[in-house]
ROMARFI-889822 format. One record per atom (N, C-alpha, C, O): residue number from 1; atom name; x, y, z. Coordinates in nm, 2 decimals. Layout:
BEGIN
<rec NUM, "CA", <X, Y, Z>>
...
//
This chain:
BEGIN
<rec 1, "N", <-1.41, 2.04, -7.80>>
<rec 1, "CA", <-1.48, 1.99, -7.92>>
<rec 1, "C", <-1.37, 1.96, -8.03>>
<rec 1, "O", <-1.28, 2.04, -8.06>>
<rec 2, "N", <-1.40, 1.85, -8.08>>
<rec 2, "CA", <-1.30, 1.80, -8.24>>
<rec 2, "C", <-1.31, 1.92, -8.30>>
<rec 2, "O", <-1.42, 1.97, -8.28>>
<rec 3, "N", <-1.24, 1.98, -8.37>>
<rec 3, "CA", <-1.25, 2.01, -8.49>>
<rec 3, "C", <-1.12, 2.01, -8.60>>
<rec 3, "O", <-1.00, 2.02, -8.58>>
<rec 4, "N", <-1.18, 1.98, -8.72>>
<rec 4, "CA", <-1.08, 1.96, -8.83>>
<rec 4, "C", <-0.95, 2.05, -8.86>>
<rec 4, "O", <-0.97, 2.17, -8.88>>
<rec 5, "N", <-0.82, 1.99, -8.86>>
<rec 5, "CA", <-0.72, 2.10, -8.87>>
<rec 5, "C", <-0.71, 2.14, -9.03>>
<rec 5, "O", <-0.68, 2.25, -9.08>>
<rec 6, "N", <-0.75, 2.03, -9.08>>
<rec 6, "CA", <-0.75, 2.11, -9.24>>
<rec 6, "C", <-0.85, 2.09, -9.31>>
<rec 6, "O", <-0.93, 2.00, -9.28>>
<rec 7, "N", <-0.89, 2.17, -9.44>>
<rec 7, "CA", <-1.01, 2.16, -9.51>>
<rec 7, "C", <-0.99, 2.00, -9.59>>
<rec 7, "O", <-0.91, 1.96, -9.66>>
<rec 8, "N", <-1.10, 1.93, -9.54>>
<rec 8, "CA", <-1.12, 1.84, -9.65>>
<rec 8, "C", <-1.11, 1.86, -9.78>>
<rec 8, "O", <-1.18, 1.95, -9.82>>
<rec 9, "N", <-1.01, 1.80, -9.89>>
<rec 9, "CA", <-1.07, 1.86, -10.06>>
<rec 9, "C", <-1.15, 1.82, -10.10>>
<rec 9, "O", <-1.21, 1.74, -10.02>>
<rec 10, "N", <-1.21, 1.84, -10.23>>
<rec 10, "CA", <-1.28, 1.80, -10.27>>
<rec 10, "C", <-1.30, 1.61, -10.32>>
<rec 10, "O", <-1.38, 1.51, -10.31>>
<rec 11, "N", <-1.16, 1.66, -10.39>>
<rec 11, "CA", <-1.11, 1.48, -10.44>>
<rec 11, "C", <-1.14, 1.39, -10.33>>
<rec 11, "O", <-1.20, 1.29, -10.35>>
<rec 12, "N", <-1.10, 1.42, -10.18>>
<rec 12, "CA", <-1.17, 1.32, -10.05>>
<rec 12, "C", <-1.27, 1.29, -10.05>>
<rec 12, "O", <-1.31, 1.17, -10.05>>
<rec 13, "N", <-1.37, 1.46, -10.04>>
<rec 13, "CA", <-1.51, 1.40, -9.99>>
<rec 13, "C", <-1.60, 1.40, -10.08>>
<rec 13, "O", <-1.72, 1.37, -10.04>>
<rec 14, "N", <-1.58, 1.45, -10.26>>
<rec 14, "CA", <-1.60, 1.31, -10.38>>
<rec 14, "C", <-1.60, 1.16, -10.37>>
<rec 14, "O", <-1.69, 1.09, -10.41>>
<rec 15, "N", <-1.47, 1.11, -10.31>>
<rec 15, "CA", <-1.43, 0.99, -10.32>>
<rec 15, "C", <-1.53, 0.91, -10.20>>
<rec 15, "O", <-1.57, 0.79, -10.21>>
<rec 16, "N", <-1.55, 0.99, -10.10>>
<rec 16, "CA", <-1.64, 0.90, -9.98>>
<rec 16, "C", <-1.80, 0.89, -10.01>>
<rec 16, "O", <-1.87, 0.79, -9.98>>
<rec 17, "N", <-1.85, 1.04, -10.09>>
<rec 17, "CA", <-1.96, 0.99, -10.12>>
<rec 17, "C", <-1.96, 0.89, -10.24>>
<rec 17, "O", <-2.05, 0.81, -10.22>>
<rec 18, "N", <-1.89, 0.87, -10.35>>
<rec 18, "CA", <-1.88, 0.79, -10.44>>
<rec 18, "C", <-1.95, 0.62, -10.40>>
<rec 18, "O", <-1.95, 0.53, -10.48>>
<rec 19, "N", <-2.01, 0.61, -10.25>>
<rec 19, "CA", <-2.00, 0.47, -10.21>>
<rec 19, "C", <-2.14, 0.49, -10.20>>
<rec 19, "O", <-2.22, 0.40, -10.21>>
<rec 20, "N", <-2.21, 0.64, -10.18>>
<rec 20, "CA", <-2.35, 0.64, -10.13>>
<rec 20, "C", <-2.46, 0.65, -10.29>>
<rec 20, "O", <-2.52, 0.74, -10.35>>
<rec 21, "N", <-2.43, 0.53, -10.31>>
<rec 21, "CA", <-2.50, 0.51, -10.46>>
<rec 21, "C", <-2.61, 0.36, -10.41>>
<rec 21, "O", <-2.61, 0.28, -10.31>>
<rec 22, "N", <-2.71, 0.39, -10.53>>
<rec 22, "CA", <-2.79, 0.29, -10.48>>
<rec 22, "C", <-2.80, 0.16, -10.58>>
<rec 22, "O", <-2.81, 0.16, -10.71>>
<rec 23, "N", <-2.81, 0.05, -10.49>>
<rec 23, "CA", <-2.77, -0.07, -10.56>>
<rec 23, "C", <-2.90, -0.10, -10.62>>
<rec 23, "O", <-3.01, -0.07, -10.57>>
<rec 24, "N", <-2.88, -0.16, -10.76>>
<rec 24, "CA", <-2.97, -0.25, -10.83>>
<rec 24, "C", <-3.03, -0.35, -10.76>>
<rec 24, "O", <-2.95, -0.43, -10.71>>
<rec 25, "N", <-3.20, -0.38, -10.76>>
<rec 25, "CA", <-3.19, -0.50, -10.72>>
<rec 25, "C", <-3.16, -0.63, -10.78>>
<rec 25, "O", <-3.16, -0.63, -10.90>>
<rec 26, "N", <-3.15, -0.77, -10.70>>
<rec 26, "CA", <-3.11, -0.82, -10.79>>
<rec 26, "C", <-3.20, -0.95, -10.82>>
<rec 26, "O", <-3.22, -1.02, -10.72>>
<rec 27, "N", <-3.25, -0.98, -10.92>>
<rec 27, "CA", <-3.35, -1.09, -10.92>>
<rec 27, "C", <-3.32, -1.21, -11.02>>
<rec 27, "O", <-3.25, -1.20, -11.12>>
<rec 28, "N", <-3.38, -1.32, -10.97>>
<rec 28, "CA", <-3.33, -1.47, -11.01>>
<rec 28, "C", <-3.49, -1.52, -11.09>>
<rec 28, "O", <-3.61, -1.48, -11.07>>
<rec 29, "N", <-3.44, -1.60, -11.18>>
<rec 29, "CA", <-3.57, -1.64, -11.26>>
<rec 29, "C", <-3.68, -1.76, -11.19>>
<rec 29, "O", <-3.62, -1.83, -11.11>>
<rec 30, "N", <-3.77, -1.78, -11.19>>
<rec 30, "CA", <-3.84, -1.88, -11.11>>
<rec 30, "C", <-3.82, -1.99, -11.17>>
<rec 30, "O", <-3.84, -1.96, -11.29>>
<rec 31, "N", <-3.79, -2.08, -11.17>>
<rec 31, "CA", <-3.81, -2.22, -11.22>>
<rec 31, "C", <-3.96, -2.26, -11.24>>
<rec 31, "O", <-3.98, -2.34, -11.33>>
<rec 32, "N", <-4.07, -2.21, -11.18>>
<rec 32, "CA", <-4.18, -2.28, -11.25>>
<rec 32, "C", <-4.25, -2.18, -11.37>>
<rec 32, "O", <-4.28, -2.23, -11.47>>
<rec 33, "N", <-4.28, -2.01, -11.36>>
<rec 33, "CA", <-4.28, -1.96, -11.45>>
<rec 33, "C", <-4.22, -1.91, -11.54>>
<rec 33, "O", <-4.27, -1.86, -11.65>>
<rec 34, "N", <-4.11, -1.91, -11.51>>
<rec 34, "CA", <-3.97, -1.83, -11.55>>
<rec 34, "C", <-3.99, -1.67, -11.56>>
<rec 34, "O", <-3.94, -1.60, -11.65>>
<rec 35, "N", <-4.09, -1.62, -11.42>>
<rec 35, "CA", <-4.07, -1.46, -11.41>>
<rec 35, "C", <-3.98, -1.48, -11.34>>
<rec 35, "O", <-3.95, -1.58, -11.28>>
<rec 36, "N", <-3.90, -1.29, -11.34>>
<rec 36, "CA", <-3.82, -1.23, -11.28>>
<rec 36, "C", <-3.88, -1.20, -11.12>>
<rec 36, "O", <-3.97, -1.13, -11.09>>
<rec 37, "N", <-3.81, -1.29, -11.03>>
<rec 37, "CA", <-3.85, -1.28, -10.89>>
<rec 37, "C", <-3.74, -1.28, -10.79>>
<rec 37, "O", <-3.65, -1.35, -10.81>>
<rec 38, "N", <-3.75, -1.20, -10.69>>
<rec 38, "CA", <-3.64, -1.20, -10.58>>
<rec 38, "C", <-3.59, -1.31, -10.54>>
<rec 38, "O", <-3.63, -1.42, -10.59>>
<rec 39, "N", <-3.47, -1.32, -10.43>>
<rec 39, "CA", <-3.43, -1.44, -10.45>>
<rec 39, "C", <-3.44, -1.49, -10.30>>
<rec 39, "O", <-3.41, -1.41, -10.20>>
<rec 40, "N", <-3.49, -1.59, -10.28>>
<rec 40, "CA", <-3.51, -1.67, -10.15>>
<rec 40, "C", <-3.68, -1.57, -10.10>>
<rec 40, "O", <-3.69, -1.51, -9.99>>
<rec 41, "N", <-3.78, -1.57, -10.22>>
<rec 41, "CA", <-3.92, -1.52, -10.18>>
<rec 41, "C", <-4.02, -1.58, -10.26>>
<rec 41, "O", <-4.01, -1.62, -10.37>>
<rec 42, "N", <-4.12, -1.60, -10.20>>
<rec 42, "CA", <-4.25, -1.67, -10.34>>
<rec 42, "C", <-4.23, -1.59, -10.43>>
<rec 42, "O", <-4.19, -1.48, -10.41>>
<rec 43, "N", <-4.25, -1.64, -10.55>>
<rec 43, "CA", <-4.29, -1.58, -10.67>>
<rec 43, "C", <-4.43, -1.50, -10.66>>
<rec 43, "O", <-4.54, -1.56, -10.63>>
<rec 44, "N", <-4.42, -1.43, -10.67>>
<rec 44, "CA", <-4.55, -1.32, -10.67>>
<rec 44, "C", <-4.65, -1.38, -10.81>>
<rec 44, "O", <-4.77, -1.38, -10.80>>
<rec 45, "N", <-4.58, -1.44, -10.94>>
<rec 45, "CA", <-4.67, -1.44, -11.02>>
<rec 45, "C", <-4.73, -1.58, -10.97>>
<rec 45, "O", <-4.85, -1.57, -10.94>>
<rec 46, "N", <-4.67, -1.71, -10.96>>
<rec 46, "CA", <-4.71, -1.84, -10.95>>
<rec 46, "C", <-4.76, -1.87, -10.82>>
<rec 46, "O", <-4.88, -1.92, -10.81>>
<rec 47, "N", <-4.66, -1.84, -10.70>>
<rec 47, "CA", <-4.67, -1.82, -10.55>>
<rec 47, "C", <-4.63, -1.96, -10.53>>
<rec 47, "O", <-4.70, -2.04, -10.47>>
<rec 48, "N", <-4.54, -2.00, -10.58>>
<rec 48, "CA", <-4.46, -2.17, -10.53>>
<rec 48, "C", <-4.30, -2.03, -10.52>>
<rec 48, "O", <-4.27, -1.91, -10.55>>
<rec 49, "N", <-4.25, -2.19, -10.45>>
<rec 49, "CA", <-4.11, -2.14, -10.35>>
<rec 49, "C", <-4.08, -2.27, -10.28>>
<rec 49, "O", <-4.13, -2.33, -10.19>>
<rec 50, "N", <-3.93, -2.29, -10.36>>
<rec 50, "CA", <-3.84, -2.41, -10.36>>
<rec 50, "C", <-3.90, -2.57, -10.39>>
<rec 50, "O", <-3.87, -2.67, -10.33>>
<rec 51, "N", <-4.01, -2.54, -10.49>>
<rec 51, "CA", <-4.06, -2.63, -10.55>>
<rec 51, "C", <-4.18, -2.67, -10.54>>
<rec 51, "O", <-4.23, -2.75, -10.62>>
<rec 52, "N", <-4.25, -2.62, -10.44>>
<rec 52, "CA", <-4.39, -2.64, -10.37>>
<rec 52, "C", <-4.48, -2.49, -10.39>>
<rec 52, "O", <-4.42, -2.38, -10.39>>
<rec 53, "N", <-4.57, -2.51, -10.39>>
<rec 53, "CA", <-4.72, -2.39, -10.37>>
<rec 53, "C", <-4.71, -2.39, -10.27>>
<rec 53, "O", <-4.71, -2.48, -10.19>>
<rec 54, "N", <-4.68, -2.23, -10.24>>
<rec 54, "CA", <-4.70, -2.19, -10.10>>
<rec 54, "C", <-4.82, -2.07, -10.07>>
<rec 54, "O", <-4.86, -2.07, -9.95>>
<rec 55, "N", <-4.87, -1.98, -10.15>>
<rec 55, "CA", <-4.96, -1.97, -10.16>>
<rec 55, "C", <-5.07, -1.97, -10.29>>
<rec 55, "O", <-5.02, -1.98, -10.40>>
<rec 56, "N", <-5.19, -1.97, -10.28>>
<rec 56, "CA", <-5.29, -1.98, -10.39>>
<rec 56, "C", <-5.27, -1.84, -10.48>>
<rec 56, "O", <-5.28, -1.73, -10.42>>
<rec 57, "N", <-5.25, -1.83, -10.60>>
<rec 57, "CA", <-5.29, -1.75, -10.68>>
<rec 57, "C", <-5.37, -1.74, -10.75>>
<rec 57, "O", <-5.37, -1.85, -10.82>>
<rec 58, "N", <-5.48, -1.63, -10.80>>
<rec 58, "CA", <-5.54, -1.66, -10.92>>
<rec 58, "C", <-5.52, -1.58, -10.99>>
<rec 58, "O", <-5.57, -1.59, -11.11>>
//
């Protein structure tokens, strides 16, 4: 079985978790209502996507 010849420090396995952070999402304006909507998804408020009605909203 592996095991480690020396103690990890701290400053290391600080620095490796330092990556396990969580990303912001990130969102693009719609062109027809100008809500904050994901990017390459219908617009939840209007429901058009890349210029056309894709679904009905009321």
């Amino acid at each position: 079985m592996a095991v480690p010849k020396r103690k990890t420090s701290r400053s290391k396995r600080d620095s490796r978790r330092a990556q396990h952070k969580v990303k912001l999402v990130n969102l693009s304006e719609c062109p027809q209502c100008h809500q904050p909507k994901l990017p390459h998804c219908v617009c939840p408020n209007c429901g058009y996507y890349k210029g056309r009605e894709v679904i009905e909203v009321e």
